[in-house]
C-alpha positions as CSV (number, residue, x, y, z in Angstrom):
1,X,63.6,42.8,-26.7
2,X,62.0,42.1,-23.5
3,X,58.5,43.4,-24.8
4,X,58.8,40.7,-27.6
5,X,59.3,37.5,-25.3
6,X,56.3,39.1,-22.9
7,X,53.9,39.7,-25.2
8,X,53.4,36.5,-26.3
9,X,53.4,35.5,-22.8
10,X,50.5,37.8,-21.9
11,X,48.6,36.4,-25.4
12,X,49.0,32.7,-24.3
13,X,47.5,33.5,-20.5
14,X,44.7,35.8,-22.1
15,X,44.0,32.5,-24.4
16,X,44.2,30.2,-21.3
17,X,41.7,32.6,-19.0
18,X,39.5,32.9,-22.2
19,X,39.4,29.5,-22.3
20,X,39.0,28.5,-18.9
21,X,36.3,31.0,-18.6
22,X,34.6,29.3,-21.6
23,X,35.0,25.5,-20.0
24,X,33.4,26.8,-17.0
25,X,30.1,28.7,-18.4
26,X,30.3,25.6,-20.9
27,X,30.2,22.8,-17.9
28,X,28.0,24.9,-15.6
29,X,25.7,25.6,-19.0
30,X,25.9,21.5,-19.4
31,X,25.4,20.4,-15.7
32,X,21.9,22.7,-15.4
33,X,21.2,21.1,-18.4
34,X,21.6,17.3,-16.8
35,X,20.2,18.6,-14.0
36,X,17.1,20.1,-15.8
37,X,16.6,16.5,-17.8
38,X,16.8,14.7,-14.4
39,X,14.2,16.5,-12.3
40,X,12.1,15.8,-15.7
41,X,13.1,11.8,-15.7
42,X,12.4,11.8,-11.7
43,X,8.8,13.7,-12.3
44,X,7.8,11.0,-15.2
45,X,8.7,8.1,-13.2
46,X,7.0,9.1,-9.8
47,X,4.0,10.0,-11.6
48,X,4.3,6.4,-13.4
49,X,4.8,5.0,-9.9
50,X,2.0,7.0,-8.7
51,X,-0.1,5.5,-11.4
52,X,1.1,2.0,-10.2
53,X,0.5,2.1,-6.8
54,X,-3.1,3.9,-7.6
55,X,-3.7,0.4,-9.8
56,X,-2.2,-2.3,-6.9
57,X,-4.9,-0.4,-4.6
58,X,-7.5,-0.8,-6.6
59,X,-6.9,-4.6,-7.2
60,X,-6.5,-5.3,-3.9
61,X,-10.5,-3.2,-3.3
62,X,-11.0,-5.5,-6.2
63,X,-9.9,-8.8,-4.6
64,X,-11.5,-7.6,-1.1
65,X,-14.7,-7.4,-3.1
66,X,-14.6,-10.8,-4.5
67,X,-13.2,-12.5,-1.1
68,X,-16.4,-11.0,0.6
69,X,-18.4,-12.5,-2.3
70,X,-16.6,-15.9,-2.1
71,X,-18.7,-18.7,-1.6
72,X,-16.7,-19.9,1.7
73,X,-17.4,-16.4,3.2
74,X,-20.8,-16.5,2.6
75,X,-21.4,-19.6,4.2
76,X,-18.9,-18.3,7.1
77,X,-21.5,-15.1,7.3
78,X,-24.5,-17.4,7.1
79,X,-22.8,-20.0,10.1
80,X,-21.7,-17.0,11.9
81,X,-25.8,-15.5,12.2
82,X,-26.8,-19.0,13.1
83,X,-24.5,-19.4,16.2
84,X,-23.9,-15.3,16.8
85,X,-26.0,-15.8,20.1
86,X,-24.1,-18.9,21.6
87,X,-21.4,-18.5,24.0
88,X,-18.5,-19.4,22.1
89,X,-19.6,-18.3,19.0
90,X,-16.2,-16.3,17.9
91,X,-14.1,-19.5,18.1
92,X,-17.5,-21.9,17.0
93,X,-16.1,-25.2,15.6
94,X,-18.5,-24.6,12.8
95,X,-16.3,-21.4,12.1
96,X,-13.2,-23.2,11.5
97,X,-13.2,-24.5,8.1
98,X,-13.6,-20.0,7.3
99,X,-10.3,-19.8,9.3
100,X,-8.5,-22.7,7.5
101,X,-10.2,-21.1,3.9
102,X,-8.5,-17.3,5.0
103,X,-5.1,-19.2,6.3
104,X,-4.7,-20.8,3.1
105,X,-6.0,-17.6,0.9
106,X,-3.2,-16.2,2.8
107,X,-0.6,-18.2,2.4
108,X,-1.3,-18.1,-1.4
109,X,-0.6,-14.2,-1.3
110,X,2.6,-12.9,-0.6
111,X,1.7,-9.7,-0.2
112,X,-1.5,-10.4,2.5
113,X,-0.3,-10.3,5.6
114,X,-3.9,-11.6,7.6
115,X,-7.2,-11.8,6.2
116,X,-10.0,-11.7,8.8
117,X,-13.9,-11.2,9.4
118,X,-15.6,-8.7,11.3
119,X,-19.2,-9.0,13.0
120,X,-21.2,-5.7,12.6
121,X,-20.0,-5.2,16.4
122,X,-16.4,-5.1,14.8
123,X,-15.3,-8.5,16.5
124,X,-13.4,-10.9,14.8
125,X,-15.4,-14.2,14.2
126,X,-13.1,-15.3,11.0
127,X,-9.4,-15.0,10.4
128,X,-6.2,-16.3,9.4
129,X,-4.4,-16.0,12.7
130,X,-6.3,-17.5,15.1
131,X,-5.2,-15.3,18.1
132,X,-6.9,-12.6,16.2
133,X,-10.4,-14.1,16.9
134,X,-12.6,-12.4,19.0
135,X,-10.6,-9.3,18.8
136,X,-12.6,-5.8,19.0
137,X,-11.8,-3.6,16.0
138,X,-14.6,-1.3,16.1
139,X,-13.0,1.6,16.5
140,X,-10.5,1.2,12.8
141,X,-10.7,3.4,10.3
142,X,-11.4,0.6,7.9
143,X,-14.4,-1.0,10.0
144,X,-15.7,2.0,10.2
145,X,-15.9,2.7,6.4
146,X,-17.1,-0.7,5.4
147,X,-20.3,-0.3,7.8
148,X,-20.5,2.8,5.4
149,X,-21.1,0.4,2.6
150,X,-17.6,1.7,1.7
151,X,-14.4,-0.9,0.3
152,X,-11.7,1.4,1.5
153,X,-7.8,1.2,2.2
154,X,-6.9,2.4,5.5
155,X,-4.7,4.7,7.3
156,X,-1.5,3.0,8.6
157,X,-2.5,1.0,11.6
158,X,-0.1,-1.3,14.5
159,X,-1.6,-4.8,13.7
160,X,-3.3,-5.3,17.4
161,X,-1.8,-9.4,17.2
162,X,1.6,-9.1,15.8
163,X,2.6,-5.6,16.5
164,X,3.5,-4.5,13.1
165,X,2.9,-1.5,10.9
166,X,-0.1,-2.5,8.6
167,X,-2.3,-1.3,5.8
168,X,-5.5,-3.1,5.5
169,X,-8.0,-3.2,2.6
170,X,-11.6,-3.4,3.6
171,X,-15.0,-4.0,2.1
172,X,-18.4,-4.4,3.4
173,X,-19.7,-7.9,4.2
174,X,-23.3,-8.9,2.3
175,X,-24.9,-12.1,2.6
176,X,-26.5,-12.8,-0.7
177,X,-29.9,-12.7,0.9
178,X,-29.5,-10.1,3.7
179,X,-27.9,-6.4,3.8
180,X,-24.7,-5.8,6.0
């Protein structure tokens, strides 16, 4: 009589191990699975991300281009050779109305934090913040590379005026009838 009441016993924990057993290669099998599917979703949206960013880089080149192209710039590169050997040529009243053009090209972008002008010395005759004129930044990565004839996006730079983390876009500066 006893082996009757423990047999089943021992049948109903084999079932329960059997099935445990199976519940846990089942969940593990399922997790790897969700696991495997997520490191695919992650990949396909940082390569979409990737693909983003590579296209807001290359319309803010673009819009660099066509700033250095605009007609106000122009005339600021055309004022700027005119007064270059006068005393206060980086702050020339003539250069204002190219400051209040790049303050208010600024303020229209949210995402442009200063706009400026560089001399082929690398000093500031143009800009948006006006503490930033005559300030020497020959030795950037990004004027360098736009005396190279080069529109480039720099290397993460301490803006020299405000003393925050920067990226700057920059392009070379043509007048329409002179190189560099």
């Amino acid at each position: 009589m006893l082996i009757k009441y423990k047999l089943p016993l021992i049948i109903v924990v084999l079932i329960t191990v059997a099935l445990s057993i199976l519940s846990l290669i089942s969940y593990l099998y399922i997790s790897n699975q969700l696991v495997e599917k997520s490191k695919a979703e992650v990949q396909r949206v940082m390569k979409m991300e990737a693909q983003y960013l590579d296209a807001y880089v290359a319309s803010r080149k673009l819009e660099a281009i066509y700033l250095s192209q605009s007609r106000e710039v122009q005339q600021a590169v055309r004022t700027f050779d005119e007064v270059k050997g006068e005393a206060n040529a980086y702050t020339h009243p003539r250069l204002a109305e190219i400051n209040d053009f790049l303050a208010k090209f600024k303020s229209s972008k949210w995402y442009i934090r200063d706009a400026f002008l560089l001399d082929s010395q690398g000093v500031a005759y143009g800009s948006s913040e006006v503490k930033a004129l005559g300030l020497n930044l020959s030795d950037r990565d990004y004027f360098i590379s736009a005396m190279a004839g080069k529109t480039q996006l720099s290397n993460m730079h301490v803006d020299r005026v405000k003393q925050q983390k920067v990226v700057f876009v920059s392009t070379p500066l043509y007048a329409r009838d002179m190189r560099q």
